[in-house]
C-alpha positions in Angstrom: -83.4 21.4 -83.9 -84.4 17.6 -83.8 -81.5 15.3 -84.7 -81.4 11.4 -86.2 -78.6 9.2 -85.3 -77.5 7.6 -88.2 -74.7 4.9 -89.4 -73.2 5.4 -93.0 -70.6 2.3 -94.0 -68.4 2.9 -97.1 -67.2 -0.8 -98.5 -64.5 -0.2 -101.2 -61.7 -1.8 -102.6 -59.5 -1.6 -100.1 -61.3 -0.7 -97.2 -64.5 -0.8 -94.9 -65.3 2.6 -93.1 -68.1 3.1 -90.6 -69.3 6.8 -89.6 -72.0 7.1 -87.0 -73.3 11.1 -86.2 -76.2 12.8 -85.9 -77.3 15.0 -88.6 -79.8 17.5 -88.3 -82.5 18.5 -91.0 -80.1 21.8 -91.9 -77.6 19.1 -92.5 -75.2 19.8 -89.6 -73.2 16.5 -89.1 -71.9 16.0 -85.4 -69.6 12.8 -85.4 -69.8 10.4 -83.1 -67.6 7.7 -83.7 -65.6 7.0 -87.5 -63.4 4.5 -88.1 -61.4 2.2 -90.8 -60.4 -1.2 -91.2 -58.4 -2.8 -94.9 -60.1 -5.7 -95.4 -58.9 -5.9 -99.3 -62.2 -6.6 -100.8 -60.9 -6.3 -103.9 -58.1 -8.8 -103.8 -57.7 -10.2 -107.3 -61.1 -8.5 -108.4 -59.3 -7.4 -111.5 -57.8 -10.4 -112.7 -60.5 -13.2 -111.5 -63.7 -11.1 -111.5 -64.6 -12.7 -108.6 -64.1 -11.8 -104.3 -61.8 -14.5 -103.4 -63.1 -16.0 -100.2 -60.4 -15.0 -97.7 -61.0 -11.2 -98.8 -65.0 -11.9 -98.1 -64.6 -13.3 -94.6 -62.3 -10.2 -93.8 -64.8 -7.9 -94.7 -68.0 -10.1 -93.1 -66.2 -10.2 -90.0 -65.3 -6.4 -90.1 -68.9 -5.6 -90.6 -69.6 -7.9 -87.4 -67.6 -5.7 -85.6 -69.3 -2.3 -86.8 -72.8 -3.8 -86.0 -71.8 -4.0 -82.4 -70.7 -0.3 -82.7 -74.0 0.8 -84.5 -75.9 -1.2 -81.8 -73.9 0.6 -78.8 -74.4 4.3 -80.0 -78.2 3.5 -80.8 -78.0 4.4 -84.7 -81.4 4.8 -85.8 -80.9 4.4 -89.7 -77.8 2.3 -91.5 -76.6 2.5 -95.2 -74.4 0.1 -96.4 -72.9 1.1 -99.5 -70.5 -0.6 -101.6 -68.5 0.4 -104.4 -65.6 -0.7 -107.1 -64.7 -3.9 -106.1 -68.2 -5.2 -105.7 -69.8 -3.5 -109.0 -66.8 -5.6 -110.7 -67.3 -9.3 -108.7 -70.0 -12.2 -110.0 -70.0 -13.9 -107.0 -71.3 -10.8 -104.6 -74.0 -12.3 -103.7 -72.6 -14.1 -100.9 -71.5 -10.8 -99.7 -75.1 -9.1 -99.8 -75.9 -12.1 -97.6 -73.7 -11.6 -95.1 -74.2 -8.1 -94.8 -77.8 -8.6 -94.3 -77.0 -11.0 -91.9 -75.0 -9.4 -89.9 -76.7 -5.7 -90.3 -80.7 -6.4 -91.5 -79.8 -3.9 -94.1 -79.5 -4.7 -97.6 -76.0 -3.7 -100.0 -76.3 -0.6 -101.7 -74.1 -1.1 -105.1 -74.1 2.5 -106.3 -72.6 3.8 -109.3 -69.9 5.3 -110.2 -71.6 8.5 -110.9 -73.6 8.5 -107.3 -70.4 7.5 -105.6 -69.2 11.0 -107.2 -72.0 12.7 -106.1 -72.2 11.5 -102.3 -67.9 12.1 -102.0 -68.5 15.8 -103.4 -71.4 16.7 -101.1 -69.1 15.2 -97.8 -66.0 17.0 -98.7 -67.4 20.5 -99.9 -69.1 20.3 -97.0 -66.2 21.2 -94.8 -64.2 23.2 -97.4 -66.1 26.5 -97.8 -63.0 28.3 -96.7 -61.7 28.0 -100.2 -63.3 28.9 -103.7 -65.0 26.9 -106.3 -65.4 25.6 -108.5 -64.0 22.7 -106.5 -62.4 19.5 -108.3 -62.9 16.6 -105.9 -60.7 13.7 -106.0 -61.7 10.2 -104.2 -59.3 7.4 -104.9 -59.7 4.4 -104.2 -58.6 1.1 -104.1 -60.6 0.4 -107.6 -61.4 3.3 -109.1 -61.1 7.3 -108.7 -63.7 9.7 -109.1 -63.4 13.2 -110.6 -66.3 15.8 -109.8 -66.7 19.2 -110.3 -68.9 21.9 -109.3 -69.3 25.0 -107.0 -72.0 23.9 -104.8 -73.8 21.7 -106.8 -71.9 19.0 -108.9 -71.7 19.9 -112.8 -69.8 17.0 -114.2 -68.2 13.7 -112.7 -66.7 10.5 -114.0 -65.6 7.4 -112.5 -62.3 5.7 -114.0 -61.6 2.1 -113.5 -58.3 3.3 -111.7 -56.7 2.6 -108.0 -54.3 1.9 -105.6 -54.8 -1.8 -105.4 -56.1 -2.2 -109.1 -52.9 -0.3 -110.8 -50.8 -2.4 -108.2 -51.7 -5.6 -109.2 -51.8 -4.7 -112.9 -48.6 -2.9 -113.7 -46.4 -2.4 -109.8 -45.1 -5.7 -109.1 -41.3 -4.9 -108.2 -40.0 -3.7 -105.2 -39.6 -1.0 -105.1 -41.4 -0.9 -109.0 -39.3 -0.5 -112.0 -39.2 2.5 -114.3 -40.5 0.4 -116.8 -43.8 -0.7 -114.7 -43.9 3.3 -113.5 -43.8 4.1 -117.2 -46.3 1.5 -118.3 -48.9 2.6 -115.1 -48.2 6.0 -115.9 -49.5 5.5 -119.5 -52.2 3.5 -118.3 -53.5 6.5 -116.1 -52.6 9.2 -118.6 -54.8 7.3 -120.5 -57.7 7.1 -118.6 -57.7 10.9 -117.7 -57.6 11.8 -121.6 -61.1 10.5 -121.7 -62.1 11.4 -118.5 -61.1 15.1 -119.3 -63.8 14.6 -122.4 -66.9 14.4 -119.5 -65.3 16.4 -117.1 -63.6 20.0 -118.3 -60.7 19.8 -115.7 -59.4 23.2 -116.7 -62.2 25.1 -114.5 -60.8 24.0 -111.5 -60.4 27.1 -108.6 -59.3 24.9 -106.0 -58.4 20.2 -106.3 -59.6 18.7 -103.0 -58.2 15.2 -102.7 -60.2 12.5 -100.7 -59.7 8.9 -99.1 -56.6 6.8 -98.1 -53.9 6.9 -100.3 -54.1 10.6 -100.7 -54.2 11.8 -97.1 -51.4 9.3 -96.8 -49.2 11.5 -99.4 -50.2 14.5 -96.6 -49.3 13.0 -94.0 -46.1 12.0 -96.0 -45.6 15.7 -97.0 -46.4 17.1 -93.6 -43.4 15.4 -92.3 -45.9 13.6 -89.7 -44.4 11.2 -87.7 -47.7 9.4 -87.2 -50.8 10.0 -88.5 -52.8 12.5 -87.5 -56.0 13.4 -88.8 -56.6 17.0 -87.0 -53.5 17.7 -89.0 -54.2 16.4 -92.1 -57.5 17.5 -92.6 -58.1 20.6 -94.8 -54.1 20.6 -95.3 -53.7 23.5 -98.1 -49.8 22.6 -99.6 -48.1 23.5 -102.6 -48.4 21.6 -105.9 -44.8 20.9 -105.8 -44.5 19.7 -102.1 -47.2 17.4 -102.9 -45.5 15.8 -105.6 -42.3 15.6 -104.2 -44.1 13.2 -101.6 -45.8 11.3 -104.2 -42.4 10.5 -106.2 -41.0 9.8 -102.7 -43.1 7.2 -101.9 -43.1 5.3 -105.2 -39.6 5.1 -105.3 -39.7 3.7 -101.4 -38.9 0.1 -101.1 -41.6 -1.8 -99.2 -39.3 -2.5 -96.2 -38.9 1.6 -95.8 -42.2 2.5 -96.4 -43.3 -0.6 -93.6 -41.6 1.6 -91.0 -43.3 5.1 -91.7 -45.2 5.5 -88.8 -48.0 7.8 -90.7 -48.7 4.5 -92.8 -51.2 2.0 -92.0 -49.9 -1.3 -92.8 -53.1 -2.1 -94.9 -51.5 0.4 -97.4 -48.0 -0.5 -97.2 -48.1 -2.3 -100.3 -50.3 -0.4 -102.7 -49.5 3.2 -101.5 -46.8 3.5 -104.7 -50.0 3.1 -107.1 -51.7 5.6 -105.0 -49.0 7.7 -104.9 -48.4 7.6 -108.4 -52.3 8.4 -109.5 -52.5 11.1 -107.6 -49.6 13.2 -109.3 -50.8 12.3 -112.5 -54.2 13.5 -111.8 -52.4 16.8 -110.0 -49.7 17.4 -113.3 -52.9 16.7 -115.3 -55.1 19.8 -113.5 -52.3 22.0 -113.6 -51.8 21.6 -116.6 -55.1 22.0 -118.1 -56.2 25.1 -116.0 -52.9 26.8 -117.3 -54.5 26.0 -120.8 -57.2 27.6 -119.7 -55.8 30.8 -119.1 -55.4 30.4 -114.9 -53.5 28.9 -112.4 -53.3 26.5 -109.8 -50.6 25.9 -106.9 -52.1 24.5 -104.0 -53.9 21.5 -103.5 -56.8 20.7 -100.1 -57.0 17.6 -98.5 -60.4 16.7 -96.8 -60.6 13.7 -94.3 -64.5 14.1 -94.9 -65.5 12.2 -97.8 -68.1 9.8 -99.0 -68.8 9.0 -95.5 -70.5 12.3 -94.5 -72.4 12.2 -98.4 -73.8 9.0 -97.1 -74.6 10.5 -93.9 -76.2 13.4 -95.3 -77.8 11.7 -97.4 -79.7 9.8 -94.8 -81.3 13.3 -92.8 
């Protein structure tokens, strides 16, 4: 069956992610190279409404690096898309020029409501060992995305919620106080009150959390010494392991969590918000498919994510 060769880049918040496979037309993905860089896109997004200039030239010279890559492996087809941080900034046209520059492709901003679509389709994908309806979790630096469906997605919302947006709003102590805990908590509680309005959380069969800050909370609660992606990808643990690792890391100080070898440095300092989203959105699940007469005890984690929806996309 004829293959393309294709390069899918997923610019968020926090990070800049480059996937390059070749997908056939049944849409069988066979990776070739993937890899991450934090860049910090969003630094300050929240609180300026602008991409401050040192986060920009990060990010430029990150996507310098991945057109090398894409040029190496032969890629016939490139997507650039971008996400939170640059659907929030007024000055992103300077952005879309260096992209453009360095790639010849232009900047996909995509919605909220795509972004949900492409980050089901690459982590159900890879999860048909488990049942649906599936509830898939992507959060990121700027904002986390709730979909749901079986194999098609039914409902989805994006919420203006992430690691590095809930850190600079609310986590500014070291480690944060229960008062900043307390008000983030609210803040996210919140959030998923109207989310759960658009999206009826209580169908859930089986959660499947995406992206950086929740496979970190896996790796955390796999007792990994280092990070290891084999092991972390479709890790199935209990509800109550996974928030045990969540609490644990929000109550770290930054010095301890520096030295956790599972941890990329780029998410030393924002993993606490990360941490702390993710159990509210897990408490939140539980507690609404026990309203709804079921139960749920386990939660997935996929390493395949927006990445391979963009990849997909492209056969």
């Amino acid at each position: 069956m004829t293959s393309s060769r294709v390069a899918a880049i997923d610019c968020g918040t926090n990070s800049i992610r480059l996937l390059v496979a070749d997908v056939d037309a049944a849409g069988n993905l066979t990776e070739l190279d993937r890899r991450m860089e934090v860049v910090r896109l969003g630094q300050g997004v929240d609180r300026t409404g602008e991409l401050a200039p040192e986060a920009l030239e990060r990010t430029l010279a990150a996507t310098r690096g991945y057109a090398a890559a894409i040029d190496a492996a032969g890629a016939e087809r490139v997507r650039f898309v971008a996400t939170s941080a640059t659907r929030d900034a007024r000055n992103r046209d300077a952005f879309f020029d260096g992209v453009r520059g360095a790639l010849g492709v232009d900047v996909e901003v995509i919605s909220g409501h795509e972004e949900a679509q492409l980050s089901f389709r690459g982590a159900t994908g890879a999860a048909a060992a488990h049942a649906g309806p599936f509830l898939v979790v992507d959060l990121g630096g700027g904002s986390t995305e709730l979909v749901l469906g079986t194999s098609e997605v039914d409902a989805s919302v994006s919420m203006d919620i992430g690691s590095v947006r809930m850190t600079e709003r609310h986590l500014h102590g070291d480690p944060p106080s229960a008062a900043e805990i307390e008000t983030a908590r609210a803040d996210v509680r919140a959030h998923l009150d109207d989310a759960a309005r658009v999206v009826p959380l209580g169908r859930t069969a089986t959660l499947v959390g995406l992206a950086g800050s929740i496979t970190t909370v896996t790796a955390h609660a796999l007792g990994l010494a280092e990070y290891q992606r084999e092991r972390v990808n479709q890790a199935e643990l209990p509800v109550e392991t996974v928030l045990a690792s969540c609490a644990a890391l929000l109550a770290a100080p930054r010095a301890e969590r520096a030295v956790m070898g599972f941890l990329h440095p780029g998410r030393v300092d924002v993993i606490a918000a990360g941490a702390l989203v993710w159990s509210e959105v897990i408490q939140r699940v539980v507690a609404d498919v026990r309203s709804a007469g079921g139960s749920l005890t386990h939660v997935v984690t996929s390493e395949h994510d927006i990445l391979d929806g963009i990849a997909l996309a492209m056969a």
